[in-house]
KOLKOL-160400 format. One line per field, with one value per residue (C-alpha): residue number from 1; residue in one letter; x, z, y. Coordinates in steps of 0.02 Angstrom, whole numbers, m for minus. Layout:
resi <- (NUM  ...)
resn <- (A  ...)
east <- (X  ...)
up <- (Z  ...)
north <- (Y  ...)
***
This chain:
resi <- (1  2  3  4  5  6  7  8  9  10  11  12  13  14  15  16  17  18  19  20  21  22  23  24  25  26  27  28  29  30  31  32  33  34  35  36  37  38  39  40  41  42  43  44  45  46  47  48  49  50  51  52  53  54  55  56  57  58  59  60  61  62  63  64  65  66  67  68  69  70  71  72  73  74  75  76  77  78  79  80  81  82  83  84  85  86  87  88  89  90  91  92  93  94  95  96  97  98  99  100  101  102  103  104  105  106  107  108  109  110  111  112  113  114  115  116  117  118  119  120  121  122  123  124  125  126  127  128  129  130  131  132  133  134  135  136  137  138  139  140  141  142  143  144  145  146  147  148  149  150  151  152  153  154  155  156  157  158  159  160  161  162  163  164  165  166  167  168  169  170  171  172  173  174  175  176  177  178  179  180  181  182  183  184  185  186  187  188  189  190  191  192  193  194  195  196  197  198  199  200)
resn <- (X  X  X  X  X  X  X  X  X  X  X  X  X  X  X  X  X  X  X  X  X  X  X  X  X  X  X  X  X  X  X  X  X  X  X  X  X  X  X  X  X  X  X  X  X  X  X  X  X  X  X  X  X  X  X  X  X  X  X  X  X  X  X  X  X  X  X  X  X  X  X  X  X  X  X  X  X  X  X  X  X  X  X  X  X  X  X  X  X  X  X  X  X  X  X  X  X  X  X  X  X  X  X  X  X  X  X  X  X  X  X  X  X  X  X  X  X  X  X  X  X  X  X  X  X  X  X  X  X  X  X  X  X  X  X  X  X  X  X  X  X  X  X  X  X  X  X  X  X  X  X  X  X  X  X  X  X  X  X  X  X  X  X  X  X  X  X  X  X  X  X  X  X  X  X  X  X  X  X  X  X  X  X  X  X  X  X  X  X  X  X  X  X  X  X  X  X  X  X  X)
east <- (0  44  48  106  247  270  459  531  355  371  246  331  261  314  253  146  196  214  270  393  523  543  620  635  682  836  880  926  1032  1105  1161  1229  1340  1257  1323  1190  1041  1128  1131  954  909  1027  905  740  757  878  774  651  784  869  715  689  877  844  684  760  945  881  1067  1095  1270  1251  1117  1215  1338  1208  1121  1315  1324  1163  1167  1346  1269  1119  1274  1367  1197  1066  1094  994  841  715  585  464  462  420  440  614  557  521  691  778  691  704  900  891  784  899  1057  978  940  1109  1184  1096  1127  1301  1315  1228  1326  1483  1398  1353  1581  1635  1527  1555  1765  1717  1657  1795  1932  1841  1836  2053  2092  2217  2361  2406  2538  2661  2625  2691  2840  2894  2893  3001  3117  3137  3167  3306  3390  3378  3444  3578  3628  3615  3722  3815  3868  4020  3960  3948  3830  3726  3709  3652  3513  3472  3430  3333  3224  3199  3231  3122  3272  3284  3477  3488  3447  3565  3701  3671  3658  3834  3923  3952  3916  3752  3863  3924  3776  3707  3820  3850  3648  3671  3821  3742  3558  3663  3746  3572  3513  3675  3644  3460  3494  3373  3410  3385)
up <- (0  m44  59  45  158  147  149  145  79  m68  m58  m89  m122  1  71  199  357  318  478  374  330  521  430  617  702  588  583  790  760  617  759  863  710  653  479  438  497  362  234  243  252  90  16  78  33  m100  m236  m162  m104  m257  m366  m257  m273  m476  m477  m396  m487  m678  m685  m655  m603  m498  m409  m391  m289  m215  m148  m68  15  73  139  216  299  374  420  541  601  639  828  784  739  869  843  959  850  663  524  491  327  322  432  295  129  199  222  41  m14  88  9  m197  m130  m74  m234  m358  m236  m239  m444  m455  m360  m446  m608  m539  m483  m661  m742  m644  m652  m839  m852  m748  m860  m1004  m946  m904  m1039  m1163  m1203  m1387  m1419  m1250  m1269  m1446  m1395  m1256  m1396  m1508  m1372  m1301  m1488  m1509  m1329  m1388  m1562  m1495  m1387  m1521  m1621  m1477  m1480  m1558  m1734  m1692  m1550  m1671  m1828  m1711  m1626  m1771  m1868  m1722  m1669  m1816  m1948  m1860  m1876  m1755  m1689  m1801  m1941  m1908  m1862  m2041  m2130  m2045  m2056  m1863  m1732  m1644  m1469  m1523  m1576  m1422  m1345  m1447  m1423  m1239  m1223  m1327  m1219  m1067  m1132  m1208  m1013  m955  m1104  m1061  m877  m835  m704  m721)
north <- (0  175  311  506  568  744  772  969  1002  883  740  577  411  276  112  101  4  m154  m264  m360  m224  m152  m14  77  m85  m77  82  51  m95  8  136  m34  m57  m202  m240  m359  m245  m99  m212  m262  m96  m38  m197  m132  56  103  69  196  309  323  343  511  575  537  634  794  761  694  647  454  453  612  511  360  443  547  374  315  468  430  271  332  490  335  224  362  440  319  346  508  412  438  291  363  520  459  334  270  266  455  485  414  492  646  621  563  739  857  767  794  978  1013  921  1041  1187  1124  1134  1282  1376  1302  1341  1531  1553  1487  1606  1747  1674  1692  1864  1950  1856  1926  2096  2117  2239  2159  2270  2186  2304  2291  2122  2105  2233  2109  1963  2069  2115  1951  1873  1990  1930  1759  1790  1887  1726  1627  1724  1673  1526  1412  1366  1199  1225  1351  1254  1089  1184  1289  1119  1049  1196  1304  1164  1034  899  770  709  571  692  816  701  641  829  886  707  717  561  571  581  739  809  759  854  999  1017  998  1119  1269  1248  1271  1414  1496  1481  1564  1708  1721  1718  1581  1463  1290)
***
């Protein structure tokens, strides 16, 4: 049988009492720590308790973890079950119903910070032309460190970065061993740090 339960004023279907489920009964031994009573009463009422979390959520896998959190929040609580003062069958779908609200309270006000995040990064003023200045001037420091270097050192990173050549490649173009490209590559980065004053 089928009765109403009004739960944060949102009238939700549940079964009636029904002497066989003890729903209360279990919800004390739950607080004992008795495994086997919370596993009975996962059986009894998640099916019920997680078609309310899906009918305030919409999203299934939201409500799946929605309906752990649940049955967690039942787990570490049920000492605060009063049966002399309702249903453990309301006790619990209202946990359930306060849980979905908080969820979609939750995304909406993550929603509401990334847009607002949004709109303030949108509104920095861009200054295009330091910004290109800065390039130009920092292209110049490195070109005058490349300029730099030992030939060697030079050609070998001149072939890998702006020439797209791997080692192997350019150990093949200038008829050198790979070692020694290896390090020639090696030798003139360190010294393009040292130029460029960046520490490693």
């Amino acid at each position: 049988m089928l009765v109403d339960v009004v739960i944060d004023g949102v009238d939700v279907p549940v079964e009636g009492t029904d002497p066989r489920d003890h729903v209360g009964e279990l919800l004390v031994l739950v607080a004992d720590g008795e495994e086997s009573a919370f596993a009975r009463l996962y059986d009894l009422l998640s099916p019920r308790v997680f078609g309310l979390i899906l009918r305030v959520l919409v999203d299934r896998a939201q409500s799946e973890e929605v309906l752990q959190e649940v049955f967690l929040e039942i787990w570490q609580s049920a000492d605060r079950f009063a049966p002399n003062k309702g249903q453990g069958r309301a006790w619990v779908l209202t946990i359930a119903h306060r849980r979905a609200v908080d969820r979609v309270r939750s995304a909406q006000s993550s929603a509401d910070r990334d847009r607002r995040i949004g709109a303030r990064d949108l509104d920095v003023p861009h200054d295009g032309v330091a910004e290109q200045v800065e390039l130009r001037i920092e292209g110049r420091r490195v070109a005058r460190a490349v300029a730099a270097l030992p030939d060697p050192q030079r050609e070998a990173l001149t072939l890998a970065y702006f020439g797209g050549y791997s080692q192997s490649e350019i150990a093949a173009l200038v008829g050198a061993p790979l070692g020694t490209i290896k390090t020639r590559m090696r030798d003139g980065l360190s010294r393009l740090r040292t130029e460029m004053g960046v520490t490693q």
